[in-house]
LUMDO-774723 format. One record per atom (N, C-alpha, C): chain; x, z, y. Coordinates in nm, 3 decimals. Layout:
! LUMDO-774723
 chaine       u       w       v
      A       X       Z       Y
...
END
This chain:
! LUMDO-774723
 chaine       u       w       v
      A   6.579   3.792   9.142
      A   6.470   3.713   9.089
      A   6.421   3.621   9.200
      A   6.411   3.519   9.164
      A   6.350   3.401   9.257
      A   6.213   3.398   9.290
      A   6.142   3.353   9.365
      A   6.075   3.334   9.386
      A   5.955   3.239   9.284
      A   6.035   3.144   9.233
      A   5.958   3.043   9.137
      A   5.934   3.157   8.994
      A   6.010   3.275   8.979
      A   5.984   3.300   8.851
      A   5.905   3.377   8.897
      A   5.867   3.494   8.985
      A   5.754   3.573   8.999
      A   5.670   3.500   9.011
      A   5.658   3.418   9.055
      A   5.523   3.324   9.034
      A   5.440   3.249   8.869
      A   5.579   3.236   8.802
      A   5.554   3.187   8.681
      A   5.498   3.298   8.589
      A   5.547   3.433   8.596
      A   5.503   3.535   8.543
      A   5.297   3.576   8.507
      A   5.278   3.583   8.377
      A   5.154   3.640   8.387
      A   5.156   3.748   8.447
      A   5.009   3.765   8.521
      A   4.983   3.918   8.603
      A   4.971   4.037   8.471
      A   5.006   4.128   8.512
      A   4.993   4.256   8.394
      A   4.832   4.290   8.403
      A   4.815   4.350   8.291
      A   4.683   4.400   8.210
      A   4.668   4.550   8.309
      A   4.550   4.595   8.302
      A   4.485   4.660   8.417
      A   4.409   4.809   8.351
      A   4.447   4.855   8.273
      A   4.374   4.971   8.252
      A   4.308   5.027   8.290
      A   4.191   5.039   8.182
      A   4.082   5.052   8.221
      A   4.050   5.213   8.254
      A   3.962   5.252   8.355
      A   3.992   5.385   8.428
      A   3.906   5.483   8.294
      A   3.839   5.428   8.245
      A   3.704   5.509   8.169
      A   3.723   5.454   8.017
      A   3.700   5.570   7.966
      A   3.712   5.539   7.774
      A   3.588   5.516   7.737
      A   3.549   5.476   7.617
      A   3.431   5.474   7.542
      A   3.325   5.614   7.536
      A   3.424   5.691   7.489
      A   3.363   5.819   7.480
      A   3.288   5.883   7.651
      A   3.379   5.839   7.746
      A   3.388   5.897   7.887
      A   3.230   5.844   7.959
      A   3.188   5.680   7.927
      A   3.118   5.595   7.952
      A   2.975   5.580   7.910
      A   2.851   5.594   7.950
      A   2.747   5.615   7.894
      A   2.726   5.477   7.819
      A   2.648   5.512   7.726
      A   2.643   5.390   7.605
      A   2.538   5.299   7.692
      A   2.475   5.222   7.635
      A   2.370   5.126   7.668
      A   2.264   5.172   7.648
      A   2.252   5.207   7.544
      A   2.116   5.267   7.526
      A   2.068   5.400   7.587
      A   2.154   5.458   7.694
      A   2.161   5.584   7.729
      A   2.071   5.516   7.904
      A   2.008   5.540   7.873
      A   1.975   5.544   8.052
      A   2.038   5.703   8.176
      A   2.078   5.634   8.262
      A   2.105   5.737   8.338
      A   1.988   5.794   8.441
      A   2.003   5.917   8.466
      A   1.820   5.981   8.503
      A   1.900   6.012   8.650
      A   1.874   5.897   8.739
      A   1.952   5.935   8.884
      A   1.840   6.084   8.988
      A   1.750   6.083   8.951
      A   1.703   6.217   8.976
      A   1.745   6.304   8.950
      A   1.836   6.330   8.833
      A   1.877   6.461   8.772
      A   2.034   6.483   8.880
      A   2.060   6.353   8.848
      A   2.179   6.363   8.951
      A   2.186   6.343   9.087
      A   2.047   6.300   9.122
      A   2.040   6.403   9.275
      A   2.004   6.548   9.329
      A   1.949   6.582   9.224
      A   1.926   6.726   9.191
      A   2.022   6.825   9.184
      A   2.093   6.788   9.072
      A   2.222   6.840   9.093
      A   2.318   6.810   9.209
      A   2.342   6.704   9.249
      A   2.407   6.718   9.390
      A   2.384   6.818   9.495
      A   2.242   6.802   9.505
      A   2.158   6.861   9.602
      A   2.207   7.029   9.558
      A   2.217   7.075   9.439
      A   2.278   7.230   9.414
      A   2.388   7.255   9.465
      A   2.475   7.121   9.389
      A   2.653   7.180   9.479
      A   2.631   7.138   9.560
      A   2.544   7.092   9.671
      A   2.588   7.107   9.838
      A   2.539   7.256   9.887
      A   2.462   7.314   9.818
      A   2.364   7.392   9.859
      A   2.437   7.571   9.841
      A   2.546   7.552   9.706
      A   2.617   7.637   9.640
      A   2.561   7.713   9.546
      A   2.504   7.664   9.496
      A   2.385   7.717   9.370
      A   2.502   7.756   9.280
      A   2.614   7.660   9.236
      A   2.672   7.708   9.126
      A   2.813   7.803   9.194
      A   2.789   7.872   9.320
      A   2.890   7.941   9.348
      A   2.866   8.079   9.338
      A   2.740   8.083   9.298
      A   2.666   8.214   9.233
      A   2.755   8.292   9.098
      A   2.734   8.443   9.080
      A   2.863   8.478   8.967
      A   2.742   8.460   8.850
      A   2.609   8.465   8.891
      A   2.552   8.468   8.724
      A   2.530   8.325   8.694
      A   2.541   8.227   8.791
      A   2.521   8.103   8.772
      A   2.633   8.020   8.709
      A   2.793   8.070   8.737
      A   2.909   8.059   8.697
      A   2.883   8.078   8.533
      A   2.867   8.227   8.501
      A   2.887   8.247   8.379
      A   2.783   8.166   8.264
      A   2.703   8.159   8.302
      A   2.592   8.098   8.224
      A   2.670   7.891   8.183
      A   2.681   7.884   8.277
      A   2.753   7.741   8.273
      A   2.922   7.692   8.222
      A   2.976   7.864   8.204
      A   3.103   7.858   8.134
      A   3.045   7.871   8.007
      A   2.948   7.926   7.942
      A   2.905   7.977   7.814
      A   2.860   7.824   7.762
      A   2.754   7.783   7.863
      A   2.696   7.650   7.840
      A   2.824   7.532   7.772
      A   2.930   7.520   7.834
      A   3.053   7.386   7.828
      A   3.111   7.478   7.734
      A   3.154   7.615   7.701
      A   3.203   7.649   7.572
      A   3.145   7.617   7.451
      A   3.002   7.595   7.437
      A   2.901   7.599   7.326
      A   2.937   7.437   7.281
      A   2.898   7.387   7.412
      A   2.916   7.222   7.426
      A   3.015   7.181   7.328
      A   3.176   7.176   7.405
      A   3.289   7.203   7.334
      A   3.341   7.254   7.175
      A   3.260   7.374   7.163
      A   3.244   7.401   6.989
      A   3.187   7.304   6.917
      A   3.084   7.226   6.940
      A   3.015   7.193   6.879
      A   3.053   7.046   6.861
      A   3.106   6.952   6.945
      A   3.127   6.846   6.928
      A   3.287   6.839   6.879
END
């Protein structure tokens, strides 16, 4: 391939990293307190706790059923 035709070529389409579903809507405000809060736990190891584990596997199972 020559040079003149890679050039002539359109660039390819770029997929996008995040889905609709993945992406908070617009009308959703994000509460950056909550998510420094939570940061502030997993640095701290709050959720490396065993009753803190289970409570939060139960929590994303319920989640999961339901939607």
């Amino acid at each position: 391939m020559t040079t003149s035709q890679r050039a002539s070529r359109k660039p390819r389409r770029v997929r996008r990293l995040t889905t609709t579903s993945d992406a908070p809507r617009p009308t959703e405000a994000i509460r950056w307190s909550k998510v420094i809060d939570a940061q502030t736990r997993i640095a701290s190891g709050h959720y490396d706790r065993e009753a803190v584990r289970s409570r939060l596997v139960d929590a994303v199972l319920r989640a999961l059923k339901s939607s």
